[in-house]
PDB file of N, CA, C and O in Angstrom:
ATOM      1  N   UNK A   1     -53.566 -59.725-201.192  1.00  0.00           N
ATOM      2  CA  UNK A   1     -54.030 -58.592-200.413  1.00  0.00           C
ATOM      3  C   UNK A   1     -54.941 -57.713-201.275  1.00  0.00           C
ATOM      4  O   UNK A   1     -54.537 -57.501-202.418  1.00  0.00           O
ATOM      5  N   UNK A   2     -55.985 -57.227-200.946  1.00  0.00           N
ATOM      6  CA  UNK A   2     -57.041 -56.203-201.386  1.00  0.00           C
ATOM      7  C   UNK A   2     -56.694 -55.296-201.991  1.00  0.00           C
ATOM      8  O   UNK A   2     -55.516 -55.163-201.661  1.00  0.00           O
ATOM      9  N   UNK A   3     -57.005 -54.322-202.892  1.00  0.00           N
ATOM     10  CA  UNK A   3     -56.583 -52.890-203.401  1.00  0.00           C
ATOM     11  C   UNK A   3     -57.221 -51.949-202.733  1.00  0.00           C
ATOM     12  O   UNK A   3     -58.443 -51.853-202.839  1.00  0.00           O
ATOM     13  N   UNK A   4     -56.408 -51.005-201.842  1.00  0.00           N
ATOM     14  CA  UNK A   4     -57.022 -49.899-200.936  1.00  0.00           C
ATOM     15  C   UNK A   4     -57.581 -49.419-202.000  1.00  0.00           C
ATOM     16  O   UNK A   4     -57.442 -49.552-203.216  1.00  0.00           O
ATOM     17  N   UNK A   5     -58.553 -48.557-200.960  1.00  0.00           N
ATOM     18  CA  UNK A   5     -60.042 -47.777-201.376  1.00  0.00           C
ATOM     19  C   UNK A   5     -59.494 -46.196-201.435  1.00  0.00           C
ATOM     20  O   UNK A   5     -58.719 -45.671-200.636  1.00  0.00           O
ATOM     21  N   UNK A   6     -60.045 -45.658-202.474  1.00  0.00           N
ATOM     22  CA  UNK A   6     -59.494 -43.902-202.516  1.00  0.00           C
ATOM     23  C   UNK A   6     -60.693 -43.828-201.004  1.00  0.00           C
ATOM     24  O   UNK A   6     -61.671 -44.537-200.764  1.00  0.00           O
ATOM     25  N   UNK A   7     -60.405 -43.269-200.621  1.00  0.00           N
ATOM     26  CA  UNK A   7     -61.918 -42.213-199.789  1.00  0.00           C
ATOM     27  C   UNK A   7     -61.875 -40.605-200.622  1.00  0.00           C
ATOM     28  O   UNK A   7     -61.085 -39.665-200.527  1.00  0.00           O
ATOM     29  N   UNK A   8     -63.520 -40.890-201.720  1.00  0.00           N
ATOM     30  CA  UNK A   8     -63.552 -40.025-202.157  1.00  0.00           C
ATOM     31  C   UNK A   8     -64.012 -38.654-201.497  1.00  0.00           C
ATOM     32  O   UNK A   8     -63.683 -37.539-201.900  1.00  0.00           O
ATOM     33  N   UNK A   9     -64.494 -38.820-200.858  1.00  0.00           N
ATOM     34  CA  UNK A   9     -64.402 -37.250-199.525  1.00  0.00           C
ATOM     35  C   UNK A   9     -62.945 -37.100-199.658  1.00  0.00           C
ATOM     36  O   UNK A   9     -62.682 -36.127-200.365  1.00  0.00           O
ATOM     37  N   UNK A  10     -62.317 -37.476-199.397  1.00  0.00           N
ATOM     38  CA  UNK A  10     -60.842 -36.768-199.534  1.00  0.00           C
ATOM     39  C   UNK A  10     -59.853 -36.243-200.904  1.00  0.00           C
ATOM     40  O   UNK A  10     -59.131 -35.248-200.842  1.00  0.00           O
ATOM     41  N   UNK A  11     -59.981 -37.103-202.100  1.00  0.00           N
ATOM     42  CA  UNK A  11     -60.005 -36.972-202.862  1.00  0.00           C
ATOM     43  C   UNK A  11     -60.214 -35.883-203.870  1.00  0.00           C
ATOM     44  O   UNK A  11     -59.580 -35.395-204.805  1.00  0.00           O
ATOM     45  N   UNK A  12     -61.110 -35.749-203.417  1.00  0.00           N
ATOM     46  CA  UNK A  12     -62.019 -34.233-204.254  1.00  0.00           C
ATOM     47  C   UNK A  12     -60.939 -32.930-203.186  1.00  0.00           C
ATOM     48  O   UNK A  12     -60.329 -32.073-203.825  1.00  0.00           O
ATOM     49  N   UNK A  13     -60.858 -32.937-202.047  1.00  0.00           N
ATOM     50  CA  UNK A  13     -60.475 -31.906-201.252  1.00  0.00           C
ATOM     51  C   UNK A  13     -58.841 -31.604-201.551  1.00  0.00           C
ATOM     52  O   UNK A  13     -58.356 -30.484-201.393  1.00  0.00           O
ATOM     53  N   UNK A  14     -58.059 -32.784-202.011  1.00  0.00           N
ATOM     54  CA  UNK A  14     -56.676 -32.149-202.438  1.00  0.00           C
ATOM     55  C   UNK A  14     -56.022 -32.779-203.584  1.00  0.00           C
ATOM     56  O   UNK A  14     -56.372 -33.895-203.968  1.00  0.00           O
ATOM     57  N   UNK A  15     -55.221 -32.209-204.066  1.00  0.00           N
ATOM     58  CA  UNK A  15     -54.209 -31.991-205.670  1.00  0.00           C
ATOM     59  C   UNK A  15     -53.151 -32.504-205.173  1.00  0.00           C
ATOM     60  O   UNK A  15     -52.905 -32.192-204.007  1.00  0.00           O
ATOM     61  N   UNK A  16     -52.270 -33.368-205.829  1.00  0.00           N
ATOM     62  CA  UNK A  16     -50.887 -33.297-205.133  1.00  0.00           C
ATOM     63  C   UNK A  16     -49.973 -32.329-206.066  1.00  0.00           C
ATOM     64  O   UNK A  16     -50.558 -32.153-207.135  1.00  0.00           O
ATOM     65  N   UNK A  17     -48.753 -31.655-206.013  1.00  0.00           N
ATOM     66  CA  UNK A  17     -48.194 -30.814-206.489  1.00  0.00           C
ATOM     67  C   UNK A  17     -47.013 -31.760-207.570  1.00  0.00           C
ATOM     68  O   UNK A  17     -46.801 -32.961-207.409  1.00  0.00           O
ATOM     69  N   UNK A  18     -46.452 -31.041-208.484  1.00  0.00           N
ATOM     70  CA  UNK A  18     -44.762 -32.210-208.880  1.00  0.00           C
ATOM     71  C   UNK A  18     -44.167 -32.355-207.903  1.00  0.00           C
ATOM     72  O   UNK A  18     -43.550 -33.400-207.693  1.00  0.00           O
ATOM     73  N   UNK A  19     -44.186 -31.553-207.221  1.00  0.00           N
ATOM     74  CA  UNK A  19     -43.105 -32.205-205.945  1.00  0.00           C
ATOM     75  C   UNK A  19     -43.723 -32.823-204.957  1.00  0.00           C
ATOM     76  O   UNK A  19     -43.073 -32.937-203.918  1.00  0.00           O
ATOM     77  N   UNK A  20     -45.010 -33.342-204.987  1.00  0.00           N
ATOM     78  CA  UNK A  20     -45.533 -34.470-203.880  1.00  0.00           C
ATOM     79  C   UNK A  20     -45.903 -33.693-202.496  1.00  0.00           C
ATOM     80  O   UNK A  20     -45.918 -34.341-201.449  1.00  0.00           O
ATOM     81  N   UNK A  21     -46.219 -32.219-202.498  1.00  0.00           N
ATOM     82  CA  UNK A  21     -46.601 -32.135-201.671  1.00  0.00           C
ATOM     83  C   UNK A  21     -48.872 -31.732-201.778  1.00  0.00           C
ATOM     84  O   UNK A  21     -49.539 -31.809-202.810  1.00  0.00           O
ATOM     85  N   UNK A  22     -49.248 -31.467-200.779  1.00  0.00           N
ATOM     86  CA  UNK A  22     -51.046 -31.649-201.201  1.00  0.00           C
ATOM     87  C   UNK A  22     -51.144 -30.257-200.972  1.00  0.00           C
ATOM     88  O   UNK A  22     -50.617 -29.480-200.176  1.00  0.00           O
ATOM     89  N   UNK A  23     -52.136 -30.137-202.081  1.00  0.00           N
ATOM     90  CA  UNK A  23     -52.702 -28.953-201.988  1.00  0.00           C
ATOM     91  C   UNK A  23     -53.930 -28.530-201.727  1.00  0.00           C
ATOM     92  O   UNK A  23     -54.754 -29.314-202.198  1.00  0.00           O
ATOM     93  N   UNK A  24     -54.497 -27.458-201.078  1.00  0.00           N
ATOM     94  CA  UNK A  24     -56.458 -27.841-201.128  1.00  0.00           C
ATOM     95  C   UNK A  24     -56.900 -26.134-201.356  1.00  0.00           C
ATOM     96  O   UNK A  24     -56.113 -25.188-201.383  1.00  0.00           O
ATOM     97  N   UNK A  25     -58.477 -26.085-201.512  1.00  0.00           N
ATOM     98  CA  UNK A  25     -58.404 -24.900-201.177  1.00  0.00           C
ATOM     99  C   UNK A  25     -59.268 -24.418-199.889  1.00  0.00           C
ATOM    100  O   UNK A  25     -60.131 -25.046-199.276  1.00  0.00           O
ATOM    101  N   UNK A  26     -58.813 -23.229-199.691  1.00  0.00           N
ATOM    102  CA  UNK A  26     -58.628 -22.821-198.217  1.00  0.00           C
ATOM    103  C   UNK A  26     -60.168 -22.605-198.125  1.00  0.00           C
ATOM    104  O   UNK A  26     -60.799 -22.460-199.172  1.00  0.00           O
ATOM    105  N   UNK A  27     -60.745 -22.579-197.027  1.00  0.00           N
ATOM    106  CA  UNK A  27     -62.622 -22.604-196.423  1.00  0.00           C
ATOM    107  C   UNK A  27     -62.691 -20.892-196.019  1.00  0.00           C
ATOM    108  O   UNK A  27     -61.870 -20.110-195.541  1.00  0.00           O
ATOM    109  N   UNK A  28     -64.192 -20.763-196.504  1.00  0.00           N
ATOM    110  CA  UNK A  28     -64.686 -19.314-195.947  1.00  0.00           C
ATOM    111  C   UNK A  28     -64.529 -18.649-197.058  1.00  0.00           C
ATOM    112  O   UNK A  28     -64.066 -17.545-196.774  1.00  0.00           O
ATOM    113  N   UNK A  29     -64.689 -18.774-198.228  1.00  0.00           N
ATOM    114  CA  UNK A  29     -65.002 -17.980-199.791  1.00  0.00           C
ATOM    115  C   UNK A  29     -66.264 -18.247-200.223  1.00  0.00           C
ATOM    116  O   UNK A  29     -66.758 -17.846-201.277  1.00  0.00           O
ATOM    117  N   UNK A  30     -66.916 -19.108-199.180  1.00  0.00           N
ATOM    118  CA  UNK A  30     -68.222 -19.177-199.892  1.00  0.00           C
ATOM    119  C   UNK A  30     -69.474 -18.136-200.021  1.00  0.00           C
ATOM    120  O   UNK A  30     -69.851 -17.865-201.161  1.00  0.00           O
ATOM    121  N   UNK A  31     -69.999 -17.664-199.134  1.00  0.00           N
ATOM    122  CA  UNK A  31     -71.043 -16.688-198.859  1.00  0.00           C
ATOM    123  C   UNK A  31     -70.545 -15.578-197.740  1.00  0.00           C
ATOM    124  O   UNK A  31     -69.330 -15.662-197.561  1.00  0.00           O
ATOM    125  N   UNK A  32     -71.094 -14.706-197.059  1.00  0.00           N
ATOM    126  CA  UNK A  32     -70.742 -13.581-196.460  1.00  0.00           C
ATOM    127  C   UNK A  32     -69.453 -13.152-196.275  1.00  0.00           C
ATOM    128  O   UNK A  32     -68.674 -12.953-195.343  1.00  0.00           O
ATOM    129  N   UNK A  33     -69.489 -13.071-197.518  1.00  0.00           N
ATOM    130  CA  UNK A  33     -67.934 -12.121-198.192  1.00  0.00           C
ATOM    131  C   UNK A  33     -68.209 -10.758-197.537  1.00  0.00           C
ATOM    132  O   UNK A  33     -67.156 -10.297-197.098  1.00  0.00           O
ATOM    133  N   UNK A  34     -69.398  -9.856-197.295  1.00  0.00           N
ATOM    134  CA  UNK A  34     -69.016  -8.595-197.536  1.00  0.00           C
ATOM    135  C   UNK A  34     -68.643  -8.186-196.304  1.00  0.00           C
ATOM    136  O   UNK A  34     -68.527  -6.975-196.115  1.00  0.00           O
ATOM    137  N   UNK A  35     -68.453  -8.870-195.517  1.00  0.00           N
ATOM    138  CA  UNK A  35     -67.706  -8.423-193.788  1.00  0.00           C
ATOM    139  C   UNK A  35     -66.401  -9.050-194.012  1.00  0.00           C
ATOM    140  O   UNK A  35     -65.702  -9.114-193.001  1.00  0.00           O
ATOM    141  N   UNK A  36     -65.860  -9.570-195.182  1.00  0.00           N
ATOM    142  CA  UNK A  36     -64.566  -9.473-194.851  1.00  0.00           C
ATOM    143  C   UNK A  36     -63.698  -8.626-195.742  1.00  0.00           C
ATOM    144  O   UNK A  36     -64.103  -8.016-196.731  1.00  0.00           O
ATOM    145  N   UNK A  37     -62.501  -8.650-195.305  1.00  0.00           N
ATOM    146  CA  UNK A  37     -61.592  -7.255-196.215  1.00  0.00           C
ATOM    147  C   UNK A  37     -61.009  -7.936-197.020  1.00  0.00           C
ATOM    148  O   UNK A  37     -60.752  -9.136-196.920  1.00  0.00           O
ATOM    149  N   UNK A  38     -60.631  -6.864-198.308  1.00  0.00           N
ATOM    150  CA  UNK A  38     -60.213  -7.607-199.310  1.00  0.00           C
ATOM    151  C   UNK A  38     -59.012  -8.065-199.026  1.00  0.00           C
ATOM    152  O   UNK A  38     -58.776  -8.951-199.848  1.00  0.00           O
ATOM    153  N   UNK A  39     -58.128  -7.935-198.304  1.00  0.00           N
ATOM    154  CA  UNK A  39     -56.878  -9.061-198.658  1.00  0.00           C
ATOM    155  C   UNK A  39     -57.427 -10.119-197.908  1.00  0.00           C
ATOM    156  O   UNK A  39     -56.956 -11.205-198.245  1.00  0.00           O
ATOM    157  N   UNK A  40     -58.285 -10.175-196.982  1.00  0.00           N
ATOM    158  CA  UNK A  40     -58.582 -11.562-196.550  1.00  0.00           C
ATOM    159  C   UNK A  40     -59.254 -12.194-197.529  1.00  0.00           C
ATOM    160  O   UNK A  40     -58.933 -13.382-197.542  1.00  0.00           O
ATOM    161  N   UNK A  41     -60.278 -11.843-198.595  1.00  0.00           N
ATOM    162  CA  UNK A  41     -60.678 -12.342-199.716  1.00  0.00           C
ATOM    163  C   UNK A  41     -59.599 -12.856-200.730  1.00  0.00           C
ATOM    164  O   UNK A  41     -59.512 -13.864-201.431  1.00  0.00           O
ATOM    165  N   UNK A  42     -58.725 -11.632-200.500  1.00  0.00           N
ATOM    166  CA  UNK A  42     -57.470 -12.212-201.597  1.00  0.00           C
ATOM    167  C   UNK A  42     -56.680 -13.272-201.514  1.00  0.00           C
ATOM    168  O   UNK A  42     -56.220 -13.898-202.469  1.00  0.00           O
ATOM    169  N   UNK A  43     -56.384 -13.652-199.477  1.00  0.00           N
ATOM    170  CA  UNK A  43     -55.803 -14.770-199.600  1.00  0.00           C
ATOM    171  C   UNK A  43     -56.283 -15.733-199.474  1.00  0.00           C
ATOM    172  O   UNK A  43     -55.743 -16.837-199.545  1.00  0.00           O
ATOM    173  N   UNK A  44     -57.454 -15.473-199.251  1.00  0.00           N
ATOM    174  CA  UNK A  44     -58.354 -17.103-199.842  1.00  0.00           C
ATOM    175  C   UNK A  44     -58.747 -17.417-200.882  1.00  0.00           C
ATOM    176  O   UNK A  44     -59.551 -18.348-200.917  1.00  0.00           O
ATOM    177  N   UNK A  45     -58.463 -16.970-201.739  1.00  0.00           N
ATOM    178  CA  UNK A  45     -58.360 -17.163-203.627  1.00  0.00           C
ATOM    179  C   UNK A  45     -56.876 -18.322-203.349  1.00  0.00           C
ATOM    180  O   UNK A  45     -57.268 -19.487-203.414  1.00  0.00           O
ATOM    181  N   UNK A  46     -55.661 -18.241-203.126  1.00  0.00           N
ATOM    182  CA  UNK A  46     -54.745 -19.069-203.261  1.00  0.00           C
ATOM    183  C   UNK A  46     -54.864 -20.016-202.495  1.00  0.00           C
ATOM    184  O   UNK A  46     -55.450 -19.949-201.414  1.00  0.00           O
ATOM    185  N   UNK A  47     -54.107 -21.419-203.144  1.00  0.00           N
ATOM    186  CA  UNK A  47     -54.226 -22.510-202.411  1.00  0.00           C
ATOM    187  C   UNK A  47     -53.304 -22.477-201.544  1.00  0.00           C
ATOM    188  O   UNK A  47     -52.150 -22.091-201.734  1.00  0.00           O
ATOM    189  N   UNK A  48     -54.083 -23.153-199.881  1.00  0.00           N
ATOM    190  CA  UNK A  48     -53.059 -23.918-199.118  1.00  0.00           C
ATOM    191  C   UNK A  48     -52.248 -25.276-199.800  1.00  0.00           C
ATOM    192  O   UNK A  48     -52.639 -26.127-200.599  1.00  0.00           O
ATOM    193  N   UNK A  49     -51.119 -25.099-199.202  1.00  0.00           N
ATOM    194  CA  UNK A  49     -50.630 -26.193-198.726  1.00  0.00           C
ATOM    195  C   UNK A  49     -50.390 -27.276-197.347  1.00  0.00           C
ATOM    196  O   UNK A  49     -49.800 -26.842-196.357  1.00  0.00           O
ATOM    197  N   UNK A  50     -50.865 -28.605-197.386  1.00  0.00           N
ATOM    198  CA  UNK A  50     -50.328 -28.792-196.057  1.00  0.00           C
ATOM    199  C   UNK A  50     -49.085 -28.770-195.659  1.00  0.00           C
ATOM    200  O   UNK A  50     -48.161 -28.618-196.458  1.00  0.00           O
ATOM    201  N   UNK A  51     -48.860 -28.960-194.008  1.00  0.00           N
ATOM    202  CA  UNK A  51     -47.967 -29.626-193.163  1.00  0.00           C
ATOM    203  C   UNK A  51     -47.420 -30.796-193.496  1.00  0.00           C
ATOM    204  O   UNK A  51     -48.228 -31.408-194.195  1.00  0.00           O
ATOM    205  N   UNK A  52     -46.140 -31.586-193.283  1.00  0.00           N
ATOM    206  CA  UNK A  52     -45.794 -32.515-193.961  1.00  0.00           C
ATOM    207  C   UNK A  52     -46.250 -33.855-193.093  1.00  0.00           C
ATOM    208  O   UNK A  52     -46.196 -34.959-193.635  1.00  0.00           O
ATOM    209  N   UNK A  53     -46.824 -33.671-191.347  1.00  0.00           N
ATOM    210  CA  UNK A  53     -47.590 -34.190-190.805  1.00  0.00           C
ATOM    211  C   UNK A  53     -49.138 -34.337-191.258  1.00  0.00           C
ATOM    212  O   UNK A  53     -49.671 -35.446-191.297  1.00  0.00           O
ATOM    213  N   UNK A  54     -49.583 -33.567-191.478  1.00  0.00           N
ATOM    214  CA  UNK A  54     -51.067 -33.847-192.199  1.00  0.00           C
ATOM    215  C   UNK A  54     -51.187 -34.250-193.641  1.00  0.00           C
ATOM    216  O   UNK A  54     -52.260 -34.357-194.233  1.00  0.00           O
ATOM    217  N   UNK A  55     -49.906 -34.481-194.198  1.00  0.00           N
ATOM    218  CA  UNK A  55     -49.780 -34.443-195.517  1.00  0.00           C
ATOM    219  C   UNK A  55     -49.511 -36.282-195.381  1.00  0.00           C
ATOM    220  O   UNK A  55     -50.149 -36.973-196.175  1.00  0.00           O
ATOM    221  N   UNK A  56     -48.834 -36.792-194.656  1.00  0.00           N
ATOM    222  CA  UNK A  56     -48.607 -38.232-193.852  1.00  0.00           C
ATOM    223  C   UNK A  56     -50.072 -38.793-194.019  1.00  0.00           C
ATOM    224  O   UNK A  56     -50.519 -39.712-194.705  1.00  0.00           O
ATOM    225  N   UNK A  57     -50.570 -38.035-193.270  1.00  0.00           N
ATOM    226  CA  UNK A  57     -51.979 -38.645-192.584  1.00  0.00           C
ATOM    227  C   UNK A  57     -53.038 -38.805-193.865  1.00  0.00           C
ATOM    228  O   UNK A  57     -53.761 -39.801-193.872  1.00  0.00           O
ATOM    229  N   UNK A  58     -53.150 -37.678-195.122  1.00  0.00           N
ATOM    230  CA  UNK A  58     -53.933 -37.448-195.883  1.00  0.00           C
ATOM    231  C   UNK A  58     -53.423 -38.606-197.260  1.00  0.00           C
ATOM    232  O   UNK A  58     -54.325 -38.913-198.040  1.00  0.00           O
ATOM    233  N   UNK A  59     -52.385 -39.046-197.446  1.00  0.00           N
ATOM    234  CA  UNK A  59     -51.860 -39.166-198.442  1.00  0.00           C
ATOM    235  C   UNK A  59     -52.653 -41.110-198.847  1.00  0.00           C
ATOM    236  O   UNK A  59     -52.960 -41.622-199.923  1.00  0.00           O
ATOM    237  N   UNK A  60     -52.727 -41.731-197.213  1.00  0.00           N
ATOM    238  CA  UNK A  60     -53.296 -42.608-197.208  1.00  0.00           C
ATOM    239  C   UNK A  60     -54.307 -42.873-197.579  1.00  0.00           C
ATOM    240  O   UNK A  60     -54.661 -43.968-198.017  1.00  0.00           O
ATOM    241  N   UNK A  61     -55.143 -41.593-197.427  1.00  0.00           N
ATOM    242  CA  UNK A  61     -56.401 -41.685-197.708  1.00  0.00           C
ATOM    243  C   UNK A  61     -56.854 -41.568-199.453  1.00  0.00           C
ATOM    244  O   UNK A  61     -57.832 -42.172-199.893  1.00  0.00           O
ATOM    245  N   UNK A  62     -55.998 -40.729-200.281  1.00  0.00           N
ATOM    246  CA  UNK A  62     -56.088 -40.252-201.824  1.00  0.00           C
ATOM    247  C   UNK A  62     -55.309 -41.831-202.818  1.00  0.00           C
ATOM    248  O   UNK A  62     -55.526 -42.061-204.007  1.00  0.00           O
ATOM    249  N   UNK A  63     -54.596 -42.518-202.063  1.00  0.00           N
ATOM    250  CA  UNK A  63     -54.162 -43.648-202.368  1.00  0.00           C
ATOM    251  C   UNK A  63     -52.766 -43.092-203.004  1.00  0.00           C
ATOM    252  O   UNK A  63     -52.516 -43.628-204.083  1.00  0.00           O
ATOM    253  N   UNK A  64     -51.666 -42.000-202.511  1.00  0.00           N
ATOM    254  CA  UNK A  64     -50.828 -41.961-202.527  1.00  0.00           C
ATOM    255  C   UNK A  64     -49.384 -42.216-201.695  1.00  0.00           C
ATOM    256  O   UNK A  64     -48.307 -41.969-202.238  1.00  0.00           O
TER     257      UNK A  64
END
């Protein structure tokens, strides 16, 4: 049987944690910051985590 393929589009987008769950970081920190408020700036500095359903779906793809 073949050796699955990473899909590097996905790859780059999440970390897995020690405890196996994925991590990414969250969208909308890029440009027109100044209409938003700072704790919304603030909590898009920290990483999401997924769902343990999208975490299923993603894990195939990073080759975990």
């Amino acid at each position: 049987m073949p050796k699955l393929k990473t899909r590097k589009s996905a790859a780059k987008r999440f970390r897995k944690t020690a405890g196996g769950k994925l991590k990414y970081s969250k969208a909308g920190s890029g440009h027109l910051l100044g209409s938003k408020s700072r704790k919304r700036k603030r909590n898009l500095r920290s990483a999401g985590v997924l769902s343990a359903v999208e975490t299923r779906r993603i894990e195939g793809m990073i080759g975990g």
